[in-house]
N, C-alpha and C positions, 0 to 999 in steps of 0.2 A: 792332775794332768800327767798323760806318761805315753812313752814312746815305746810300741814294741820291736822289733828284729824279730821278721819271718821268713824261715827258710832262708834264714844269713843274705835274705838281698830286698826284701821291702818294708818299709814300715810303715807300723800305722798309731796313728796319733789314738789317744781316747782320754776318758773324762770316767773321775770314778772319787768318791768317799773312801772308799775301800779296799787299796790298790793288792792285797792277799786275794781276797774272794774274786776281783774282776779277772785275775791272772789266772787262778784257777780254772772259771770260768773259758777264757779265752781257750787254755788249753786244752779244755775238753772237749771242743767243739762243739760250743752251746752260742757263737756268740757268729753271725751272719758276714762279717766283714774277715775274719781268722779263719773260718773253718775248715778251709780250703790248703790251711798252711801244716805242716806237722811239723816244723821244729818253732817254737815259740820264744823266747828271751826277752823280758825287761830289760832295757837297755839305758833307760832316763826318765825319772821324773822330776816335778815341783810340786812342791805345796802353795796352795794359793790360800787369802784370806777368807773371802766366801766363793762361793760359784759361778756368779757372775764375770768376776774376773778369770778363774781357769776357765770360764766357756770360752770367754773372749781371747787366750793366752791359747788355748786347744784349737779356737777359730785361725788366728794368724799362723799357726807352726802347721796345718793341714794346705795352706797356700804356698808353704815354704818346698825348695826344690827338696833334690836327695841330698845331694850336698850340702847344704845349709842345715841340714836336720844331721847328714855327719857329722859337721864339723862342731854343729852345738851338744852332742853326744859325746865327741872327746875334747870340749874341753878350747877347742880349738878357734880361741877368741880372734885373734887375727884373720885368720879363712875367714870366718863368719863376718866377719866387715867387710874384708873385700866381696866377698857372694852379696851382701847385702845392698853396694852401692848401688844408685839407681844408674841405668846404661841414659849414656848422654846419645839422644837422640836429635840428631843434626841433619836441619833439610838442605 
């Protein structure tokens, strides 16, 4: 699972065995969701056990805002808990 930085202001989540060749790829403009971007950066990945779980770990981080994919890009464990608390909704 890995997060790119495109054109320094969006990212986008993906799913890859092979994270060399999918990056290549991406930058070449082979791949329907990048193509559109010209500067490209790996910025975060994980290793998952099998695929299953990076589908479902690539599932939840593509629902995640921008900020929360920041702050899990630097590192930045405290941000990511408050972005993460759920909003107390009061009738």
């Amino acid at each position: 699972m890995y997060i790119l930085l495109c054109d320094e202001k969006t990212f986008y989540v993906g799913l890859t065995s092979n994270i060399e060749n999918r990056l290549k790829s991406h930058k070449s403009g082979y791949n329907i969701g990048t193509k559109k971007f010209s500067q490209i950066h790996l910025v975060y990945s994980e290793n998952h056990p099998d695929r299953k779980t990076a589908e479902e770990r690539e599932t939840q981080l593509k629902k995640w805002t921008h900020a929360k994919k920041k702050a899990l890009i630097e590192g930045n464990i405290e941000l990511l808990k408050q972005l993460s608390k759920s909003l107390d909704y009061r009738m």
